[in-house]
Structures are given as C-alpha cells and as structure tokens.
N, C-alpha and C positions, 0 to 999 in steps of 0.2 A: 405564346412564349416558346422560344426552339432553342436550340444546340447553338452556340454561336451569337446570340444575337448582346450586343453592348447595352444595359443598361443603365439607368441612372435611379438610387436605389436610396429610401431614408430607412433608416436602421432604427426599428422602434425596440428590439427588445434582444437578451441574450443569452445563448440556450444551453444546455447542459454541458455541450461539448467545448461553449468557449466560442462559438460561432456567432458570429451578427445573425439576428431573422429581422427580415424587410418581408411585407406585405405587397403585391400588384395582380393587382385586379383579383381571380380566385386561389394565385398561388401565395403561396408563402416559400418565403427565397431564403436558403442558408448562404453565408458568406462569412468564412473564418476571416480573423481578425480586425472584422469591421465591429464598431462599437454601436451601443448606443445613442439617438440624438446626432450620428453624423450622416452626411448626404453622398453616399461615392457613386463610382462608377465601377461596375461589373462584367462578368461578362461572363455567361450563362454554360456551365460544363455538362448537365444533366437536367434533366425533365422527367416528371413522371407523373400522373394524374398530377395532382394541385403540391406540390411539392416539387423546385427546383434547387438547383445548388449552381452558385459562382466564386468565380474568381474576380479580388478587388485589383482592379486596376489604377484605378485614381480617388486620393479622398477631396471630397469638392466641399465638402466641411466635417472642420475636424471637432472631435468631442476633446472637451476639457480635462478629461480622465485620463487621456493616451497621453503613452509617455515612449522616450526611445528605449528597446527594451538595449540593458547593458552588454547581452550574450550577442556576438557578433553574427554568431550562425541560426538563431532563432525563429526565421520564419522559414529556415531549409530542415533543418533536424529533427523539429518532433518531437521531444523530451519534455517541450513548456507547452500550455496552449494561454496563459492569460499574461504574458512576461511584459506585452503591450499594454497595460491597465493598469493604474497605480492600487497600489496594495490594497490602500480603505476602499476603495470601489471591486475587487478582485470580492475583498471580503462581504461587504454588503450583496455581490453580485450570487457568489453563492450560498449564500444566505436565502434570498429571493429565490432561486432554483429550486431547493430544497424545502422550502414554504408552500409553492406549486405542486412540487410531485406528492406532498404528504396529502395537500388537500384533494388532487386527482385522484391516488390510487386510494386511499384508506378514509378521506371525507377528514379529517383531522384539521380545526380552525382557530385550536387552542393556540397559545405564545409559542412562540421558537424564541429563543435567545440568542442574542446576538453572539455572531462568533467569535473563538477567542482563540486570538489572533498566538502564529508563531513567533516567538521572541525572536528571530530573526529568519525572516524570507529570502535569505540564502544561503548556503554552505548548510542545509540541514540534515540533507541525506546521509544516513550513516551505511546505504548499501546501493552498488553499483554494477549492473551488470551490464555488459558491453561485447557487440559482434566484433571478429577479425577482419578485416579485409585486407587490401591492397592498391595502393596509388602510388603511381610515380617510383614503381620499383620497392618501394616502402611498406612494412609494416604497419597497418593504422587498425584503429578504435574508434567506433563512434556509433551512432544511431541511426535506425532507421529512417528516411525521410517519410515522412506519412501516406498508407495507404500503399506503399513501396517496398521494395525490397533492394532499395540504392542506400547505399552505404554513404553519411555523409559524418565524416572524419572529424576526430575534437582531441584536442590535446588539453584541456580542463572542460568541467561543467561547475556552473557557477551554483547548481543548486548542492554540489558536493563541496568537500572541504579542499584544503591544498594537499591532503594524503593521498585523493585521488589523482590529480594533478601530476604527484611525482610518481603513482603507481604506473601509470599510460606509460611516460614515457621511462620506466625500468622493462616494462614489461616488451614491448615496443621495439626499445634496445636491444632486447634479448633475444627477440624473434631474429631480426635482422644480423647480428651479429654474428649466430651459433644457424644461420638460413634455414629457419623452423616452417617449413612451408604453411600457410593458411588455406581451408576448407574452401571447396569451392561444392555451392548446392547443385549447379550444372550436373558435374563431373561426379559428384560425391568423392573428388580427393581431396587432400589433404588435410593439413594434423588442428592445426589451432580455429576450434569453434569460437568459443565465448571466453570470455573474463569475467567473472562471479568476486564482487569480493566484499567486504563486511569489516568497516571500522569501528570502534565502540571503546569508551575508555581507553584509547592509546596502543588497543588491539588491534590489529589487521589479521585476517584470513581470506587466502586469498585460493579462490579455486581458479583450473584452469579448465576449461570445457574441450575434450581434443575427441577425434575420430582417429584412435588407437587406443593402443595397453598401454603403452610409457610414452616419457617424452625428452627428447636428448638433451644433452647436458644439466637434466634438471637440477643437478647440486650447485650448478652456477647461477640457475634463476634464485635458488635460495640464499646464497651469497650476498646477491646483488638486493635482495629484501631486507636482509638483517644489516646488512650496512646504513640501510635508510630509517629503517624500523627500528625500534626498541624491543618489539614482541610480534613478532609475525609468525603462520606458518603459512605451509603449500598443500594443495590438494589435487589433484585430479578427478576430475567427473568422466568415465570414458560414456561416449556419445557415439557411437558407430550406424546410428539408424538415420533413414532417412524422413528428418520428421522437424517438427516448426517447437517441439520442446525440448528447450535447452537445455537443461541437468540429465544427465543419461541416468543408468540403476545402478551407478556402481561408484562410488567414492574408494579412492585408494590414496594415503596421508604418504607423502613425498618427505616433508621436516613437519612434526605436527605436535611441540610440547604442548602441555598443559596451559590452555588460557584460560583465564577466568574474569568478569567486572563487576562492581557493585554497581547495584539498582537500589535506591531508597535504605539501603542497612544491608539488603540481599549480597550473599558472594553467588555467583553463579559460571558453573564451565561452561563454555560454548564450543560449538562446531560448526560447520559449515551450514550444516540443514535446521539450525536453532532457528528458531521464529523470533524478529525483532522487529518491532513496527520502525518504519523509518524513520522516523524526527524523533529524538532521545526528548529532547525538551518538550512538543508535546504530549509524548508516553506519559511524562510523569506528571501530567499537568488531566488528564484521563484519569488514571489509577489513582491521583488525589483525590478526584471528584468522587468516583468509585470508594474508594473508601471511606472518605466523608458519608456517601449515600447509604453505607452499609451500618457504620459505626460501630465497627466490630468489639467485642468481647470475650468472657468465656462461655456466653451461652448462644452464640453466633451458629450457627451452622451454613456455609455456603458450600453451592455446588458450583465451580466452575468448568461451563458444558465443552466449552471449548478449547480446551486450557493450555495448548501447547507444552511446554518445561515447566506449568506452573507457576509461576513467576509474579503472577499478582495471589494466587493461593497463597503463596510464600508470606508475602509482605502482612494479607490478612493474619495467616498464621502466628508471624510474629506478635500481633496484637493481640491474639486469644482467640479466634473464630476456630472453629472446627470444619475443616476442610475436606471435598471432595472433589477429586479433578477427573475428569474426563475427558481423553484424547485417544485421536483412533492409528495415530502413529506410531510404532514401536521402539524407534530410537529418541521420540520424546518424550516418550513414558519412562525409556531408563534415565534420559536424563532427567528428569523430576524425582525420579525416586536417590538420585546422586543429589540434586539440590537440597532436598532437604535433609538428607545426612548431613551436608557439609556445615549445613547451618543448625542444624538442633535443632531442626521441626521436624513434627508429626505431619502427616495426612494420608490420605487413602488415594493413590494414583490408581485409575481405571484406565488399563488399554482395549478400548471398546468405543466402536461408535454410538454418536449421542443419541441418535435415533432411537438405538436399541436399549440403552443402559440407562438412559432420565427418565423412561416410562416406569423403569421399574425400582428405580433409587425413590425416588418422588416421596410414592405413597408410603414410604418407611418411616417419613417421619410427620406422618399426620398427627402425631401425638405432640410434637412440638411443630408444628407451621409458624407457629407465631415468631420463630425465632431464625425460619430459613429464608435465605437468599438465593435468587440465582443469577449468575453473569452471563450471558450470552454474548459472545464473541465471535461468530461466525465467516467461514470465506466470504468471497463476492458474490455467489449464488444464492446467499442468507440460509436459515435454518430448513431444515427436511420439517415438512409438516409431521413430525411423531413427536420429535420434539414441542411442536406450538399445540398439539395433541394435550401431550402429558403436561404443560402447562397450563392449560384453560380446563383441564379435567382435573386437576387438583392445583389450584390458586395456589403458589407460596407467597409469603409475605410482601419481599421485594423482589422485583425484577429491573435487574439492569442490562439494557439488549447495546452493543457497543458495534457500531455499522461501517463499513466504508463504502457501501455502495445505496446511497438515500431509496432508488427503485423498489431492491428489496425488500430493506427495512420497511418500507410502506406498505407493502402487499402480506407482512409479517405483523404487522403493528394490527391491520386491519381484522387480522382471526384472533389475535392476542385483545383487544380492547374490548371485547365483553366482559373479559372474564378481570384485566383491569384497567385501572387509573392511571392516564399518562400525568405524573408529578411535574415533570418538566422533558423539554428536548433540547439539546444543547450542541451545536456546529463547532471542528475545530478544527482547526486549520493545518491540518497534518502535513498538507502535502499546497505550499505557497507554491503559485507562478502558473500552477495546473489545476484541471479543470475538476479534481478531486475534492472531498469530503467528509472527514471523519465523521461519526454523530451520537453522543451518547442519548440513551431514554434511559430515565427514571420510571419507574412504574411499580405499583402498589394494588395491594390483592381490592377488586373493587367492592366496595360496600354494600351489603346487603339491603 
C-alpha cells in the first residue's frame, strides 16, 4: 500500500475520532466519515508501518445509519465529526468506544450503561469561540478546517443557539463597519484575534480576543449588544504574543454590569473565565446523578477536588453536606467564596492545587470516613497521580470521578480500583454530533 493508490475498502468498525477503520491485508485503514458495514472507495493520503489513512471518494454501499448531515459546511469545517450518523447509532457508537478503551487501558469488563442521551442534539452549546478572518473583502467567523489553519467561514452553527447566530453577524457588522482590521499569524498584524463568548440563562458575555490594549469604537460594539441582548456585557482579552492560545493574561471589562444565573436553586455571578460545562441540560442531568450518589445531609462531608466556582459544592451545601472545595485558580476561588455569601452557605474554599492540598485534607477526617465523599472533576489530562496517591492511601467512602476524556479516566480508574469498587459507569452525552464523551464513575471504598 503507497501514497496515491484508489482503494476499494469495507468499513468493519469506528474509531474514537469518528473515522471509519477498514482492514487490507496487514494495514488497518483510517477513513473519516465512512461508516460502518459500507463498502467505499478511497484513496490513500498516508502510510506508515501497518497503519494508513484515506480520503473517501465514492460510497459503493451505503450503511443504513447515514444520514444527510443538516449543517451545510460539515464535512469542510471541523466543528462536528459524527453529524453523518443518526443520533441512536452516534450514541450506541460511543458507547462502544468507551467500553474498548476501559477494557484496554484498566482490564474493566463490568456494565457500562447505556448513554443518556442530550435532550436535544442541537443548539446545545452554551459557549462559542471563533477565529477572525477575511473573505471577499469581509469580516468573517468561522472554524478551522481540520488539521489546518484555513479559515472556513459560518454565519450560524447548528450545535449553538440563534444568539450565536445573531452575535456573528453584530459582531462581523461591526468589524466591517468601524474597518477594525483582523490578525493576520503571517505578519503578526492586526487587532481582532478570536470571539469568546458565553450564553447561559439569557446572559451573554462576550469577550473579544485582539493583539492590542483597546479597541476603536468599543462603545458602539456595546450599543449594538444591548440592542439585541437583554443582559450582555464586553470584555477584552489582550493577546499580543505570538502563540496558538487564545485567551491572552489580561481581561480588561469594556461594559461589564453584574450578571448572575440560577443553577438547580444556586444564584451565581459569572465572568468571562467562569467554568461552565457546555450543554446546561446535561450539566444538570450529571450533578443530579451526583447528588443522588452522594445523598447528602448533615453529616455529609465532601471534598470537591476540582471544584472550579463551586457550584455543585453549593447545591450539596444547600442540602446539608459539609463542604470542601479545592481549586488552584485564584479568581475562582474568589468567586466561590462570593457564591456562597450570596446564597447563605458555608464552605471551606482552598486556593491550592489538588495534588498538594487532598493528600493532606484526606486523613483529617479519618475519624469520620464513613461519612466523606469525593468528586473528581478533572481537565482532559485527568488527575496528577498525588491525588490517586492520597486516594488509594486513605479509601473515602464515595468516589465520584466525573471525565471528559474516557483515555484518562482509564489509566486513573486502573491505580484507583484496588483500593475501590466501580458501582457503576455511566456515558453522557455532553457534547452530540462530535466525537466526545462525558462519563461519570460511581465508586465505593472497596471491601475488606
């Protein structure tokens, strides 16, 4: 098999990225948006020992599952990778994924439950962030093409609401209008990087990402928000380096009143660097479970290791658990400690990494274990081994590890199950269309 050569390729199976794998002779062939059970034609972009990757050319039979995906630009854009798959096979398919990688990396053979499913697989994203470019003389927004750094232009995304919809083109407008020139990586000139922005209860915030200090006419982009908006404000991230991440060090509030939204009973303020998992609907369909798993009281004690604002602390709190939050960022420890003022809870906010501060919280309440919990919440990197340390070195009662990336989780789960009992693992569907995965574990101190 070489560079070039047209195959003709049956698609037995589907791999984490959303790509068809087809088998010929020692290789095994990746081929995005070919399905399973269909027979195409390819054509071979890459080789490397027993592993190649192509381009589908023609499908020579089609699987029953494939559907037209609704998004016009979807197999140019990059934003979707399963948009071709109807939904219950979308689900079922990650499912399966996430069944393989647990039994690979951590030997795990117990039940996975089936996933549970977004009440609506689209318009669910409540946060949008989007490159500047330029076409046709025009201000545009859109996504990267994949593996690229070609700008391929959208004036809605169907996985967003119609607020993003009308934010593009204010925002767009206004570039154009007021000739706010756009960033070019080449040259490293110009002003307007990225569009950051964050809907939630009827709030919008919207950051602007620029390579400067200000940005001209800004009282007019605020104008033209509150006209549309009920509650908006503006922010500036200045970004002047030359680098592939987007939020620069420096937040500077342009129009920024007081926003706040309820969560479950919670009043909470946000800002622009607040942590909010993307789909509101299955947040609270997670933090249900979670709390059901905890079933808090007054003699509850959780520590939540990763805790961002707090926010599921809160919710425990309200029911009577006795709370410790742990987070190692400093403006999300103040705002946790504002959230529970606002609300009349207690808890103990820790600005400290978890690595360092749950080895040494842990064993303080070896006199009540019977009654602690812990959440784990972690980036996509999963936990620093001090934390699965001080876990397996002193068992707590409950352990709830909350994952978006199933790899981790696996290679996490695999030092954690000596010490306990997986109760259940449960898939949910945070993030429909794409090739992602939320996953909560239950887990219980294991039996002597």
């Amino acid at each position: 098999m070489k560079i070039g050569d047209s195959l003709e390729l049956k698609i037995d199976d589907i791999g984490s990225g959303g790509e068809g794998i087809a088998h010929r002779e020692e290789y095994t062939v990746f081929v995005p948006f070919a399905l399973p059970a269909e027979t195409i034609r390819a054509k071979i972009t890459y080789v490397k020992r027993n592993l190649a990757y192509g381009v589908m050319t023609h499908i020579l039979e089609e699987s029953p599952e494939r559907v037209t995906p609704v998004c016009p630009i979807y197999y140019r854009c990059g934003g979707c990778d399963l948009m071709h798959l109807n939904y219950e096979a979308q689900l079922q398919s990650k499912r399966q994924n996430l069944i393989h990688i647990l039994r690979k990396n951590c030997g795990y053979t117990g039940e996975v439950m089936p996933m549970v499913a977004s009440p609506d697989p689209f318009h669910y994203r409540n946060k949008i962030q989007l490159p500047f470019g330029r076409k046709d003389g025009k201000t545009v927004l859109g996504f990267y093409k994949p593996g690229s750094h070609i700008l391929v232009p959208l004036t809605k995304c169907l996985l967003h609401g119609e607020w993003a919809t009308k934010l593009i083109r204010i925002v767009t407008d206004f570039a154009d209008k007021y000739k706010i020139s756009v960033y070019d990586e080449a040259s490293q000139k110009g002003l307007l990087r990225h569009l950051v922005a964050r809907f939630l209860d009827g709030t919008i915030m919207v950051t602007l990402v620029i390579n400067g200090r200000q940005l001209p006419q800004a009282e007019k982009l605020v104008s033209a928000l509150r006209a549309e908006f009920n509650n908006s404000s503006l922010y500036l991230s200045i970004n002047t380096k030359r680098t592939n991440v987007i939020l620069g060090n420096q937040l500077v509030p342009v129009y920024a009143p007081k926003q706040t939204v309820r969560v479950q009973g919670i009043e909470v303020e946000i800002n622009p660097m607040s942590f909010f998992q993307v789909n509101d609907a299955v947040r609270d369909l997670i933090y249900s479970a979670t709390i059901a798993a905890i079933a808090p009281d007054t003699k509850s004690i959780v520590i939540d290791a990763y805790s961002g604002v707090g926010l599921l602390g809160a919710i425990l709190a309200k029911k009577g658990a006795q709370i410790y939050n742990i987070e190692i960022v400093p403006e999300a420890v103040r705002d946790a400690n504002k959230l529970y003022r606002t609300n009349g809870l207690s808890a103990v906010n820790l600005c400290a990494d978890a690595a360092k501060a749950l080895p040494e919280l842990i064993p303080q309440f070896a006199d009540s274990v019977d009654y602690l919990s812990v959440i784990l919440d972690p980036p996509r990197k999963g936990c620093d081994p001090a934390v699965l340390r001080a876990l397996t070195s002193h068992p707590v009662s409950k352990l709830i590890y909350i994952s978006c990336n199933p790899a981790t989780l696996s290679r996490d789960l695999a030092l954690l199950q000596p010490a306990y009992d997986i109760q259940s693992i449960t898939p949910y569907d945070m993030f429909p269309n794409t090739r992602h995965v939320e996953c909560v574990v239950l887990m219980s101190r294991a039996k002597e």
